[in-house]
Structures are given as C-alpha cells and as structure tokens.
VONU-112154 format. One record per residue (C-alpha): residue in three letters; residue number from 1; x, y, z. Coordinates in pm, whole numbers, plus 32768, in hexadecimal, padded with zeros to 4 digits. Layout:
# residues N
{residuo: ALA | num: NUM | c1: X | c2: Y | c3: Z} .
...
This chain:
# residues 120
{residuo: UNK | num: 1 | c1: 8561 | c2: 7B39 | c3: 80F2} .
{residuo: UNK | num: 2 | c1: 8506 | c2: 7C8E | c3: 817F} .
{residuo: UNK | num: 3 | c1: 8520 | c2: 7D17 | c3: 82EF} .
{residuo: UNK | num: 4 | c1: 840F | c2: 7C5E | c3: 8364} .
{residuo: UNK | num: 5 | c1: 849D | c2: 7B0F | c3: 82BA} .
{residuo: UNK | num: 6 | c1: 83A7 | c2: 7A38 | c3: 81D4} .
{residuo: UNK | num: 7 | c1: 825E | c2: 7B1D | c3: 8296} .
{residuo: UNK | num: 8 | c1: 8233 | c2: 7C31 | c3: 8172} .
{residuo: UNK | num: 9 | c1: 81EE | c2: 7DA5 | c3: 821F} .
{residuo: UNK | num: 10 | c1: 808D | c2: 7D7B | c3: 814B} .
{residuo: UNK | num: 11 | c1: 7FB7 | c2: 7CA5 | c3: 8097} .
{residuo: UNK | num: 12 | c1: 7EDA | c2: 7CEF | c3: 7F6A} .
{residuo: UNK | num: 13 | c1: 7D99 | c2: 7C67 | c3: 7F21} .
{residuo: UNK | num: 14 | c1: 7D74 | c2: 7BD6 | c3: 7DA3} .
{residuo: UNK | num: 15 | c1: 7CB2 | c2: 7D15 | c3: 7D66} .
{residuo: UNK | num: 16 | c1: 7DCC | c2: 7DC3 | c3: 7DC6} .
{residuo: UNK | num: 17 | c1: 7EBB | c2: 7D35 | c3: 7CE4} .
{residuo: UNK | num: 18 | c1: 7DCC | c2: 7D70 | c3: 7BB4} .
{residuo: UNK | num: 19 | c1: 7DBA | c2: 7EC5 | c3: 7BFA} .
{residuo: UNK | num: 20 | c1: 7F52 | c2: 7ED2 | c3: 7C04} .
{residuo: UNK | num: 21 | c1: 7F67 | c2: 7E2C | c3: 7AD4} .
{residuo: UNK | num: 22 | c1: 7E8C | c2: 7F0C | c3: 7A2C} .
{residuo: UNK | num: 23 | c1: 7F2E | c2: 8032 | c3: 7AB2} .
{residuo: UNK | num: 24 | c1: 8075 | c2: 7FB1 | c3: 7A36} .
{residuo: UNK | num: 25 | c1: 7FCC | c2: 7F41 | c3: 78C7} .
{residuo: UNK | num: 26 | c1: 7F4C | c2: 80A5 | c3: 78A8} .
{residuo: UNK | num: 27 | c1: 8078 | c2: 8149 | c3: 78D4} .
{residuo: UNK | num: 28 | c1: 8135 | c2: 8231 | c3: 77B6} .
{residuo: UNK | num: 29 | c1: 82A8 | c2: 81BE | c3: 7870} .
{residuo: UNK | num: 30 | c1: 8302 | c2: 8091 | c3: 78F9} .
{residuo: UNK | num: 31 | c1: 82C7 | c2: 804F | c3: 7A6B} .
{residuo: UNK | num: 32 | c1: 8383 | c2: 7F59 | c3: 7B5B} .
{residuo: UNK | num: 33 | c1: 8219 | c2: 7F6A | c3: 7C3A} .
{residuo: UNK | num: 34 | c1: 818A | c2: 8043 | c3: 7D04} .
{residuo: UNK | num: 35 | c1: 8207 | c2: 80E3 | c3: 7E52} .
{residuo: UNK | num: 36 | c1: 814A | c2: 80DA | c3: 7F98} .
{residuo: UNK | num: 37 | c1: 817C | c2: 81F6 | c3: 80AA} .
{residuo: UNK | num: 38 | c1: 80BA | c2: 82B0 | c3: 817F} .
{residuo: UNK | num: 39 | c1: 80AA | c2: 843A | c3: 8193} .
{residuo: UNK | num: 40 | c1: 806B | c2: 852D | c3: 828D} .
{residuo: UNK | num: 41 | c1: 7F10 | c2: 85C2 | c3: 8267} .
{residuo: UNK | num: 42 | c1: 7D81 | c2: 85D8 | c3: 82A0} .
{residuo: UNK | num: 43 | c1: 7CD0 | c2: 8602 | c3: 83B4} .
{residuo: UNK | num: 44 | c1: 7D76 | c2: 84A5 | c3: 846E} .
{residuo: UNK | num: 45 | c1: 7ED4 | c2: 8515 | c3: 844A} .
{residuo: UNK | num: 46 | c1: 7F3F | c2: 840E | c3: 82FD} .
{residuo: UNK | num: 47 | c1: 7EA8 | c2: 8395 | c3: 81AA} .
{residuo: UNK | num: 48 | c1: 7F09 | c2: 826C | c3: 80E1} .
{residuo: UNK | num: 49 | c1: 7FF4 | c2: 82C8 | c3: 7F92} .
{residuo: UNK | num: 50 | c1: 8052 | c2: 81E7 | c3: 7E8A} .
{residuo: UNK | num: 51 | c1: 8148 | c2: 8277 | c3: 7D89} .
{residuo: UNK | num: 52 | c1: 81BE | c2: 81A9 | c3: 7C51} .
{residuo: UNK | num: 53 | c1: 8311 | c2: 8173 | c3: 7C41} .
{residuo: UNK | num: 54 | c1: 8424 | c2: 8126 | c3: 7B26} .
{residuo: UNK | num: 55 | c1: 8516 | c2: 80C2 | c3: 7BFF} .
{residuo: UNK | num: 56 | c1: 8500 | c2: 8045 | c3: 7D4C} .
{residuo: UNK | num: 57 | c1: 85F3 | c2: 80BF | c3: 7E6B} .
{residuo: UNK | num: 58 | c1: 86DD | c2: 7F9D | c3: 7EF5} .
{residuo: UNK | num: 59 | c1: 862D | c2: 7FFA | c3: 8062} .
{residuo: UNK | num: 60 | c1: 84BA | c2: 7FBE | c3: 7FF3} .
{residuo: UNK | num: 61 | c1: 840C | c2: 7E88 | c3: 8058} .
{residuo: UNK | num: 62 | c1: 83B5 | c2: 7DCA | c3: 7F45} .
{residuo: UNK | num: 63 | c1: 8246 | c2: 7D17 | c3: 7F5A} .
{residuo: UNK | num: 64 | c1: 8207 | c2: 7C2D | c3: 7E0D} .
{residuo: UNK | num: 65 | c1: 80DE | c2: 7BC6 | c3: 7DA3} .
{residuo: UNK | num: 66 | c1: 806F | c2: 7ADF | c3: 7C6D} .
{residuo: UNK | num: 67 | c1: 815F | c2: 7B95 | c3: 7B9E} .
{residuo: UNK | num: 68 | c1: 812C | c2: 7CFE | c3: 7C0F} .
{residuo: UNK | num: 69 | c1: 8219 | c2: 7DB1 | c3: 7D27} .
{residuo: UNK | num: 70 | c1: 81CF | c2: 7EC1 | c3: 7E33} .
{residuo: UNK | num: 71 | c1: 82C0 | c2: 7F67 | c3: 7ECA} .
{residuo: UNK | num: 72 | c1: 8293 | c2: 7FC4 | c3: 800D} .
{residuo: UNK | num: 73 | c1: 835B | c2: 811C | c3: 8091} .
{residuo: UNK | num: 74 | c1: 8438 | c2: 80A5 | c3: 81C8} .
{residuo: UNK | num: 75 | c1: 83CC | c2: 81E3 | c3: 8299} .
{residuo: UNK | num: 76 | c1: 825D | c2: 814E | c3: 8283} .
{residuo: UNK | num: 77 | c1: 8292 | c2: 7FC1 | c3: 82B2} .
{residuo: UNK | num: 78 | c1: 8258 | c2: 7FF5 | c3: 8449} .
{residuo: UNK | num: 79 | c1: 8122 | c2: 8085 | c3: 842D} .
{residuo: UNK | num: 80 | c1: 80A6 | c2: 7FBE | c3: 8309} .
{residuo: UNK | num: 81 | c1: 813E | c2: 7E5C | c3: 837C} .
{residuo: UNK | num: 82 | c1: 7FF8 | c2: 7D42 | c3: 8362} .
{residuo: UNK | num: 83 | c1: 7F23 | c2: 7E24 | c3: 8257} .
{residuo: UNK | num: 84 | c1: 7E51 | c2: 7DA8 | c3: 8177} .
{residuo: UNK | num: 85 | c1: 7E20 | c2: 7E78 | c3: 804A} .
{residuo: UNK | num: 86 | c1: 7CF9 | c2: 7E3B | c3: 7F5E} .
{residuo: UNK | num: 87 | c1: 7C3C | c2: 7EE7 | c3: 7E2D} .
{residuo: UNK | num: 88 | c1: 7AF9 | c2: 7F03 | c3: 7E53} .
{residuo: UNK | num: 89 | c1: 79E4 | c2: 7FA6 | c3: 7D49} .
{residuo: UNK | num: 90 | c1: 7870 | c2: 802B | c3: 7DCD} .
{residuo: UNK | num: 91 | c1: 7790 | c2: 80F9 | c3: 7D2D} .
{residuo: UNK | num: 92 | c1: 785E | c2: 8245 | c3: 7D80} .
{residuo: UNK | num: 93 | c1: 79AA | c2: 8209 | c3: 7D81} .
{residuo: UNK | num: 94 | c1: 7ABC | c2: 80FD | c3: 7D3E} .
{residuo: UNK | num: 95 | c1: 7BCE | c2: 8109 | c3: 7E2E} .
{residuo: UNK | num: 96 | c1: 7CF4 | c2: 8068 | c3: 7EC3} .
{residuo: UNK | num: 97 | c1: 7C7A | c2: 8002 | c3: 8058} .
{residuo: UNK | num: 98 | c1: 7D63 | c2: 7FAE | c3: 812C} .
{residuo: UNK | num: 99 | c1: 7D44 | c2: 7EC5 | c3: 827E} .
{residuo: UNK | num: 100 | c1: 7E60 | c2: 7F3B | c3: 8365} .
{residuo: UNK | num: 101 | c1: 7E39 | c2: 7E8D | c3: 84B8} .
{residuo: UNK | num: 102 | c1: 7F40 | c2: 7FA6 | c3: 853D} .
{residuo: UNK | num: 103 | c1: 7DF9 | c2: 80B6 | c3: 84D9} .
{residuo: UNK | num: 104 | c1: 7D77 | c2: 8161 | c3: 8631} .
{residuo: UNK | num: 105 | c1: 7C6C | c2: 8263 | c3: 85A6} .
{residuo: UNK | num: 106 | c1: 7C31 | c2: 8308 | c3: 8456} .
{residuo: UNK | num: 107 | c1: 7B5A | c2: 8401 | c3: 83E4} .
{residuo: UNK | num: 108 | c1: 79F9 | c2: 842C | c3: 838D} .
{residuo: UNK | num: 109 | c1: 7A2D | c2: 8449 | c3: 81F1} .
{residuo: UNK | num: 110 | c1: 7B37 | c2: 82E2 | c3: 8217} .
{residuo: UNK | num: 111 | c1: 7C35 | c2: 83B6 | c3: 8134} .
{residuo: UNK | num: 112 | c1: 7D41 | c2: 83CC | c3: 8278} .
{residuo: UNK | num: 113 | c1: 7D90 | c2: 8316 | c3: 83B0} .
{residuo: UNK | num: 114 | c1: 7E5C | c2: 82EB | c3: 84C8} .
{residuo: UNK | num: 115 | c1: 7F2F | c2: 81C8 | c3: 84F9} .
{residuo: UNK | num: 116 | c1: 802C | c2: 817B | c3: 860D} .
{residuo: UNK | num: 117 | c1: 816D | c2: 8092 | c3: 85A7} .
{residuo: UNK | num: 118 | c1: 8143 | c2: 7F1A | c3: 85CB} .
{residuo: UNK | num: 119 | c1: 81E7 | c2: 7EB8 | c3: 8706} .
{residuo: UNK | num: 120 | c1: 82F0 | c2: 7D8F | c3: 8680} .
C-alpha cells in the first residue's frame, strides 16, 4: 500500500501497458519497469520523463499493471497524483499522453507543461 493507500499516484491505460512491456521486451539488460518523473523544462516550466530502471528505489511509488510496473519518482507523485497515462499512435508520431488533472497550461508544441501539486 503506497502513501495514498490502495488509490495508485497513476493509472495506465491498456495501451499503456503494451507499450511498457515492449519497452521492457526490447531491452539488452534486464529492467524492473520503467520510472516516471517530471523534469524542469520547455516553454511551461516541466516535461514528462520516463527512465527505465533496474532497480527500483525503496521511496518510489510502485503502480502495477497486468504484469508490468512503473515507478513513479516520489519528488513527482504531488503533481502527478490522478494521471492517466496512455500510448497513443497517429499518423506522425507515437507517444506516451498523459491526463494530469493537477495540469494548469502547457505549451503550444504539448512537449511541456505546467502542473501545480494535487491538493490532498
């Protein structure tokens, strides 16, 4: 049970997890999952990260998900507490899109945003 008890910080979409588990298939080393954070950057002030990880850190959140695990930084759960995160394909791009209710504003191109921390 994480900080928020049985409520995970975020959910993913089954498109989502596909796109985990083929991140984690395609691999060369072995991966616990992948790591969600957020970084400070763009033109809105932060940008979405995800980072694969071989070991997770005893403070991360821990979101499973038919078999696959995302690991969500601690200094990020605020501000990404009720996401949904989904994978999405279009003619130009496939991309991870994320559904933050704590988002504000972001900027023209979607690649950052700014997000205020969930008020629990």
């Amino acid at each position: 049970m994480g900080l928020f008890g049985d409520m995970p910080v975020v959910k993913l979409t089954p498109a989502a997890v596909q796109r985990v588990k083929s991140i984690i298939a395609s691999s060369a080393t072995p991966l616990a999952g992948l790591r969600l954070g957020l970084e400070k950057g763009g033109c809105a002030g932060m940008t979405y990260h995800f980072e694969m990880v071989a070991e997770a850190s005893p403070k991360d959140d821990v979101v499973e998900a038919d078999g696959v695990k995302v690991f969500v930084d601690p200094a990020a759960t605020l501000y990404l507490l009720g996401t949904t995160v989904d994978f999405k394909t279009d003619k130009m791009a496939s991309t991870f899109v994320f559904e933050n209710p704590n988002q504000v504003s972001a900027c023209g191109c979607g690649e950052s945003v700014s997000i205020e921390p969930a008020k629990v």
